[in-house]
N, C-alpha and C positions, 0 to 999 in steps of 0.2 A: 504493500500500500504506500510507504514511503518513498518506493522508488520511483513512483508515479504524479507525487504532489513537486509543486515547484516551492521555493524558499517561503516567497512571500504569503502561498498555505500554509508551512509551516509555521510562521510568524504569527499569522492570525487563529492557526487553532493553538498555538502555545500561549498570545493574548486571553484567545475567548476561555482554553482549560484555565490557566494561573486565577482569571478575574470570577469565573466559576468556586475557583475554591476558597478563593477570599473571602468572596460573598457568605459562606458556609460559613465561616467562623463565627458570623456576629446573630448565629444560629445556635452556637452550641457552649455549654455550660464551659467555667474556666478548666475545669481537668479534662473534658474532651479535646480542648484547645493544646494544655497541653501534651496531650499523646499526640495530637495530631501534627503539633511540632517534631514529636521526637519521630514520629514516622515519614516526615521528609526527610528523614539522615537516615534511616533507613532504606527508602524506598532509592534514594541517592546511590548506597551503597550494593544492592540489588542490581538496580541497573547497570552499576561498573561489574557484577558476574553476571547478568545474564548477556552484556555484550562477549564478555570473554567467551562465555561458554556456549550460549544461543547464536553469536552471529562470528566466530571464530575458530570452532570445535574444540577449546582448552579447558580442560577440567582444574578446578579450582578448590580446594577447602580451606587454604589459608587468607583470607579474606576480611577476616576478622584483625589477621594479624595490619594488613594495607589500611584497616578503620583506626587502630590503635596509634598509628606512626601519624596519624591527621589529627587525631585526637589529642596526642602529646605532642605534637610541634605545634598547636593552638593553642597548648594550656604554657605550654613551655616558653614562647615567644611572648604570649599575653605578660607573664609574669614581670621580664623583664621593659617590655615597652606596650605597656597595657592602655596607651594614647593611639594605635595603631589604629586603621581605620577598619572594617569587619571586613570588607573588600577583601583589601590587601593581605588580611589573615588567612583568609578561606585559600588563594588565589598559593598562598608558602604553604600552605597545608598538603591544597593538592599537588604542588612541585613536587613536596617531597615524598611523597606517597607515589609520586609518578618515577620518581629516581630509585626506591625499594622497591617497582614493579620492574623496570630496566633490569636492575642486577640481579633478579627472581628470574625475569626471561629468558637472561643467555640461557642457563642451564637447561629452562625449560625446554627451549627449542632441540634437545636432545631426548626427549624425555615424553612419552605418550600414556594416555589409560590410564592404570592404578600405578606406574609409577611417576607420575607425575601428581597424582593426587595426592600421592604417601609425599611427596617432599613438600607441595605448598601446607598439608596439613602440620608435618612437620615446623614450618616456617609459624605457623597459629601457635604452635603447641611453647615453642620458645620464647615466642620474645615477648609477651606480658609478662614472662619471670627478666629479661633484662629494667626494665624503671626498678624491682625489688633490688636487685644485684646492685644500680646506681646509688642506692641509699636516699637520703634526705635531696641529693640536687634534684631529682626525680620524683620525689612523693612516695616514695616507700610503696609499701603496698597501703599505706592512707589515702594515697594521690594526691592530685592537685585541683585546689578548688577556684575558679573562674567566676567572672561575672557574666550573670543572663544579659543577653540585650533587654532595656528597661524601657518602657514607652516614654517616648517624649509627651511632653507637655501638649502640643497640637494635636497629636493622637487621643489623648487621655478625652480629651474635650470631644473630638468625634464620635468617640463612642460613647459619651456618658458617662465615664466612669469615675467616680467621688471616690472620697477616703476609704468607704468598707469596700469600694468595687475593685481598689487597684490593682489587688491581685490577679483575678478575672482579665483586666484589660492588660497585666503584662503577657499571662500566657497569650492570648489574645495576639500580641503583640509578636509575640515569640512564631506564634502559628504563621503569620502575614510574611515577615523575616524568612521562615522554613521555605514556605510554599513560594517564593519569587526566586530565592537560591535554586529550589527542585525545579521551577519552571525553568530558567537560564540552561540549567544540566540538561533538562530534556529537549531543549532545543538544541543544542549544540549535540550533542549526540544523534537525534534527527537528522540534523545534517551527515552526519557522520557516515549516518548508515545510508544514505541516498547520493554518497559523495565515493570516488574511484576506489578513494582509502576500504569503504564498507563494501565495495564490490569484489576486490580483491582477500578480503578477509573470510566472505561466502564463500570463493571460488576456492580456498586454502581448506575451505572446512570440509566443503564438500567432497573435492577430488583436490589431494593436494599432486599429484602427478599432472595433473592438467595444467595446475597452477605453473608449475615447474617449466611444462612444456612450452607458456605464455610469456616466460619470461620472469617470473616473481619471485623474488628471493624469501625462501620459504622463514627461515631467522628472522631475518628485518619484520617481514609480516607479524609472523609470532610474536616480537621481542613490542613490539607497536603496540600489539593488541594487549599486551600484558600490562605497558603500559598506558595506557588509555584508561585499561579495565581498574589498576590500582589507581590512579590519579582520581577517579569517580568514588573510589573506595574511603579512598583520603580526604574529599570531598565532604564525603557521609560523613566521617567521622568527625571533622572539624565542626560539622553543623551542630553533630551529636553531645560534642561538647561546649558549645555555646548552649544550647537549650536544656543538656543537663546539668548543667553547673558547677561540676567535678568531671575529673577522667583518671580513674584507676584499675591494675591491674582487674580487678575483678568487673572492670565495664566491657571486657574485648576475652572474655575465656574465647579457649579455643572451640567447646561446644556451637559456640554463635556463631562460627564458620559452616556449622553442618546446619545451622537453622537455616541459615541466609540461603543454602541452597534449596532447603526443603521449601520457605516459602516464595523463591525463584521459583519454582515446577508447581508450587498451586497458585502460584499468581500467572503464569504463562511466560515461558522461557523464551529470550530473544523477541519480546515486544515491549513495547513501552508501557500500555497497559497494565499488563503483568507487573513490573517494576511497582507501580502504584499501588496493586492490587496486594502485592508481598508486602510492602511497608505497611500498610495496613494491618495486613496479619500479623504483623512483628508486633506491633503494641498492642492489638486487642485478641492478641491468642491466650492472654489470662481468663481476662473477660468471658472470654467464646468458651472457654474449658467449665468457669467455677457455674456459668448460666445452665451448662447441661448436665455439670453434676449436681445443681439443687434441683435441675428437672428428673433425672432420671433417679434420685436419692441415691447418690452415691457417697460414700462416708469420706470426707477431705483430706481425714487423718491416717486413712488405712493405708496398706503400702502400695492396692493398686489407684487409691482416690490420689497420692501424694504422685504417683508417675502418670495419672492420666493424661495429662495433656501431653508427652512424649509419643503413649499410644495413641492416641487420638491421630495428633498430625502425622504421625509414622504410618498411618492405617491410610490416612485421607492421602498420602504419598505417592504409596501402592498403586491406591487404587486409581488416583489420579495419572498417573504412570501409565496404566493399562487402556482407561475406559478414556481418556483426555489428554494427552499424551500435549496438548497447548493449554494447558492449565484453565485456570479462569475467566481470563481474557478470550481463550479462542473458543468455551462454550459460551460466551457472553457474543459471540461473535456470528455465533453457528444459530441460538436462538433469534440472533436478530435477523439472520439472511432466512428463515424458519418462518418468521413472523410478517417480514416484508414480502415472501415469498404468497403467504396465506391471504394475505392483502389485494396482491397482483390478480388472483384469482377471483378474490371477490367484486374487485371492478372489471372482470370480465363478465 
């Protein structure tokens, strides 16, 4: 679909989504606001694997470890020159998340299947214990604590919000901040994937002997795509740390590498969509679990009420794997051509 819109489509459905979800905020209570903050660094960091692995064929679990390196060069820069403008922060974040995808690449680009997954998981599994190893310059494993972006004054008065509200209108605030970042990422990436860069990354995924035979050097491709995909990763992460307020070891386990993939594949792998659909799932897959173990009475405390949400999405995986194999987005895609289809007929 992307390869068929021109820029200035893009432009304006990236306008009309952004202004769409703005709109939503001044809809929803301040803690929905803030999940929904924390789910633009999500859905951010999604979309840096599912281009990796959707529109590039490179498998990824360490992903976590690319959100970490954004997240502590955000908190870590902030500290010493915390005047810095939020731009400027995001813009070193992603650098340098884009220079730990570079030097994850080379190797990559020797490295297919499960042993490439074994070394970027590898990469997750390590380096949340280096900040501990740093000691105090690093935050320990306490971490390091940042300031949210805080509403200005001209905001505070648009929305309404007085002395008991201001909490309300920082997330608020926080949410508005998330969602024009995530709009920026997803258009530049739109491009990306409708630009020679994203054709030649297909053509690598697909048949990379073809690619070969075209002229494409198979490394460069890979080593690009790796970093692209950490750069997006780094992205997330620096967002994740502005709108969470802290960034410590235990914000980037390595577990969250195998989630980001799980809700990659139920949000729909290698689209944009998808990307949104998974950031979502990331912060209300608590929510989603405790709502149907008070519906089905399941006990919170037992050992399978305390790992249900594990099986749950581990189930929903599967099956999603099998029966939908484009996650959410492509049966949100398939009922629509379903429905427009049902349409056509009736004005016949």
């Amino acid at each position: 679909m992307l390869r068929h819109t021109t820029t200035l489509q893009r432009i304006l459905l990236s306008v009309l989504g952004g202004a769409i979800a703005i709109g939503i905020t001044f809809f929803l209570s301040g803690s929905n606001n803030q999940l929904l903050a924390l789910a633009t660094a999500y859905a951010i960091t999604i979309l840096g694997l599912s281009f990796l692995t959707g529109w590039s064929g490179q498998i990824s679990l360490g992903h976590s470890g690319f959100m970490a390196i954004g997240g502590y060069v955000t908190a870590l820069w902030l500290q010493h020159f915390s005047s810095t403008p939020m731009v400027l922060t995001l813009i070193l974040a992603t650098a340098a998340a884009a220079v730990g995808g570079v030097i994850m690449g080379l190797p990559a680009t020797k490295l297919r299947g499960p042993y490439l997954a074994g070394m970027t998981l590898a990469f997750a599994v390590a380096l949340p214990q280096l900040p501990e190893s740093l000691g105090p310059w690093a935050g320990g494993s306490q971490g390091i604590p940042l300031q949210t972006p805080t509403a200005p004054h001209w905001f505070a008065n648009v929305v309404g919000g007085g002395p008991l509200a201001i909490i309300a209108t920082n997330y608020q605030y926080d949410a508005i901040v998330g969602i024009l970042v995530c709009t920026v990422a997803f258009f530049i990436v739109s491009n990306l994937f409708a630009s020679k860069t994203g054709r030649a990354m297909r053509l690598v995924r697909d048949n990379d002997v073809a690619a070969e035979l075209v002229g494409l050097n198979l490394p460069r491709t890979r080593t690009l795509a790796f970093a692209i995909s950490a750069g997006l990763s780094g992205l997330g992460g620096a967002v994740f740390a502005y709108m969470n307020g802290t960034v410590s070891p235990a914000s980037f386990p390595y577990v969250l590498s195998i989630s980001l993939v799980t809700y990659m594949v139920l949000g729909g792998m290698g689209t944009l969509q998808g990307a949104v659909y998974g950031g979502l799932l990331a912060v209300y897959a608590t929510q989603i679990t405790n709502w149907i173990s008070n519906t089905v009475g399941i006990d919170p405390n037992s050992n399978f009420g305390l790992n249900f949400q594990n099986i749950l999405f581990g189930g929903l995986l599967i099956v999603t794997m099998i029966t939908a194999p484009r996650g959410l987005a492509g049966l949100i895609h398939l009922l629509k051509g379903l429905v427009q289809k049902q349409m056509s007929k009736q004005r016949q």
